[in-house]
N, C-alpha and C positions, 0 to 999 in steps of 0.2 A: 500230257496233253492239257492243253488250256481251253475252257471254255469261257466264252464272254455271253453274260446275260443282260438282254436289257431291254426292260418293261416298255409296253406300247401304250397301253390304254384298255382298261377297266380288267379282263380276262386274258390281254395279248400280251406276248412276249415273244421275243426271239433266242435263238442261241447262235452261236458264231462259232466252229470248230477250224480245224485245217484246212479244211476241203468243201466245208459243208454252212452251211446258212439255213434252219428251220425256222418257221416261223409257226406261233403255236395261237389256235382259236384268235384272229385275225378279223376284224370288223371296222373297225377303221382308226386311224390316228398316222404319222407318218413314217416311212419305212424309205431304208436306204439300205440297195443290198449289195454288198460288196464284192468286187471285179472278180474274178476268175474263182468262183466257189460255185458250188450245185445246190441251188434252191428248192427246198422245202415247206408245203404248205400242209399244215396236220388240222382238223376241224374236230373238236372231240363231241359236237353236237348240233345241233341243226337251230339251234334256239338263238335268235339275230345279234344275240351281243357274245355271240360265240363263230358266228358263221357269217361271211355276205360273199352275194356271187362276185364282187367287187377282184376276191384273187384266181380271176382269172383274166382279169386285163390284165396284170401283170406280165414284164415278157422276159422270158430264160429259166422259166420254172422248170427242173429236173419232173416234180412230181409232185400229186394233190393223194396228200391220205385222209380218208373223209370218214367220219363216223356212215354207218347204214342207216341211219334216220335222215340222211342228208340226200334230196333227190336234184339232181341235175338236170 
C-alpha cells in the first residue's frame, strides 16, 4: 500500500491512501481533496492551530474524529 503525505501548514498534514483521504489537526492553509476517496477530518485538540470550525464547510466529508476537549 502507498501512502502520500503532504504538509499543510504549521501542525496540518494529510495523508492519501486507496480509498481514503485524512486530513490531520486542520486550521488552515489549502486543501485539495481528491475525487472518489472518503474524507477524513481528525482534530487531536481543541487549541486553534490545531482545530477551526472551518472543517465543516467542507462538503463530502465521510467523518470528523474530534479530540473530547473539542465542543461543537
Amino acid at each position: 500500500m502507498q501512502v502520500k503525505v503532504e504538509y499543510i501548514h504549521h501542525s496540518g498534514f494529510s495523508l492519501e491512501f486507496d480509498k481514503s483521504f485524512i486530513v490531520f489537526d486542520y486550521f488552515k492553509g489549502d486543501l485539495v481533496f481528491p475525487k472518489g476517496k472518503n474524507i477524513y477530518f481528525l482534530s487531536s485538540h481543541s487549541h486553534p492551530d490545531h482545530f477551526s470550525q472551518k472543517i465543516f464547510d467542507f462538503k463530502g466529508v465521510k467523518k470528523y474524529i474530534l479530540s473530547d476537549d473539542i465542543r461543537t
